[in-house]
N, C-alpha and C positions, 0 to 999 in steps of 0.2 A: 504494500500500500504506500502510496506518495502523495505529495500534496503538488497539484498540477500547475499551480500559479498565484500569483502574488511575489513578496517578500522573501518565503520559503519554498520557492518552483523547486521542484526533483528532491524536498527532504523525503527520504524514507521514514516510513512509521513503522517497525515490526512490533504485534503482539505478541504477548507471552503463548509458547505451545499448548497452554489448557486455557485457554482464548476460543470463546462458542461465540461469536459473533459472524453475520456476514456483512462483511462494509458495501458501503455503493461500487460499482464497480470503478476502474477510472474512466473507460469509455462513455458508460451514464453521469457520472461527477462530470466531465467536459461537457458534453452538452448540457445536461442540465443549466452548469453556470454561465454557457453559451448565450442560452436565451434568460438568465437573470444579468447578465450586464447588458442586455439591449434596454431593460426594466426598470434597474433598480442601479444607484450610487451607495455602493456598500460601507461607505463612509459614514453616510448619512443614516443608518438603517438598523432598527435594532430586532436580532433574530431568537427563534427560538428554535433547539434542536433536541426534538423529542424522541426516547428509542435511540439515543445516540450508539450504542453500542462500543466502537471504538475513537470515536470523538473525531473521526474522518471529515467530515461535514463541518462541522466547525474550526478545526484547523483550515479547513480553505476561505472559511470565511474573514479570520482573523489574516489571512496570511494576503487578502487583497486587500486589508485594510477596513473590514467591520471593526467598530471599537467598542460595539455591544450585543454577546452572544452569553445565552443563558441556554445552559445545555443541561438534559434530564435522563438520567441513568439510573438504575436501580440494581443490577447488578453488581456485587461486590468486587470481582476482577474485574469486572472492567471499568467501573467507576476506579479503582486504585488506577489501574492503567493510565484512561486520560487523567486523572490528577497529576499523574506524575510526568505524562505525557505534555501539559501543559505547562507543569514549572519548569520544565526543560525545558521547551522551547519559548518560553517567557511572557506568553497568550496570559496576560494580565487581566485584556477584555474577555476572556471566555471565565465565565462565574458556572461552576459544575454544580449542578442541584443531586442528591442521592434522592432517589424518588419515584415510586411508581407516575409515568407517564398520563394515563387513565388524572388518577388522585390531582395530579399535579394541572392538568386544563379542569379541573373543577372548582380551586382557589387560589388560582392563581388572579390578578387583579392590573397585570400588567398588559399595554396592548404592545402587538408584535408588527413590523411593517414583512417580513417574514417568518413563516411556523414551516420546518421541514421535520415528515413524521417519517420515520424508516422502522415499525413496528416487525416484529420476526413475523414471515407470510403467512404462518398460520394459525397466529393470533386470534382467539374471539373478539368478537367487539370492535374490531377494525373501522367498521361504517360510524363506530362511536365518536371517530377522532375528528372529520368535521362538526360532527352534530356539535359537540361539546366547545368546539374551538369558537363556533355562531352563536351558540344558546349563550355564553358566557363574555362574549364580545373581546376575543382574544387580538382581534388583528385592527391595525390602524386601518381609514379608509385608503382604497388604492392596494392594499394590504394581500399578501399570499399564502393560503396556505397550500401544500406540495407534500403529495402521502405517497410512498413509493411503497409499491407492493409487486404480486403476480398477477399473471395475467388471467387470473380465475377469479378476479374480482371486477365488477363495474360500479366505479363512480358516477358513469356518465346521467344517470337517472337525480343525483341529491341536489338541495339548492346551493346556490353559488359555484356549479360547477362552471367552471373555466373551460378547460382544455384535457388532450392527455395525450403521452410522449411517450414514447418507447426507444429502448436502445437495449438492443441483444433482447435479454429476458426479462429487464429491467422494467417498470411501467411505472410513470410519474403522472399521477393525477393531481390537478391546478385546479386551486378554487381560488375566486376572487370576492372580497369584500367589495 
């Protein structure tokens, strides 16, 4: 795993060998932030990365220069992981929450101008993560949220769907505030 651009182009991330995560892939991570810099000034932008798993996603976001990323793990190793992961690489603005994801869009009180969900594909409750992100008014106006799953799920039916993108097996459904 590498970070594909920004500040940190070509660092390598390795997880530890009892590391159960799947990260985005890099083929899906380039497009994806392909079509988020035609979007979005990640400067300007504060995100939220839920299901982080190995904290992939938010290393690219810090590393083009976001300087507010709130990222949500619940996992023991791999929350240690990125924690440690980020004080090496000195991601200041990445604030790591330990937390069920689900728990975490139901008090949480903050609005997001981007929410990226990378939930494991065979998750119950998946269709939960818009419902919950709208019901609770998680995102600024203008605002994304972006649930990557399999492709044995459809978005396309909920409200504020957006769009949906594909790369390899990967499938990014975009909903818009």
């Amino acid at each position: 795993m590498r970070i594909i651009a920004g500040s940190f182009r070509g660092k390598q991330i390795a997880p530890p060998k009892n590391f159960n995560a799947r990260p985005t892939t890099d083929v899906a991570k380039e497009g994806l932030f392909n079509i988020l810099t035609n979007y979005f000034s990640f400067e300007e932008v504060k995100v939220l990365d839920l299901f982080s798993g190995s904290g992939s996603i938010s290393y690219e976001f810090a590393s083009r220069g976001c300087l507010d990323v709130d990222l949500v793990e619940m996992n023991p190793i791999h929350y240690a992981f990125i924690a440690k992961t980020i004080k090496d690489l000195g991601f200041n603005q990445i604030h790591p929450v330990k937390h069920n994801a689900f728990q975490f869009l139901k008090f949480c009180k903050k609005k997001y101008d981007l929410i990226f969900a990378d939930p494991p594909y065979d998750i119950d409750g998946i269709d939960q993560i818009p419902t919950l992100t709208f019901e609770n008014d998680l995102l600024a106006d203008g605002g994304w949220l972006i649930v990557e799953h399999s492709g044995s799920f459809d978005f396309s039916g909920m409200p504020n769907y957006r769009e949906s993108r594909l790369y390899g097996k990967v499938h990014f459904s975009i909903f818009e505030k």
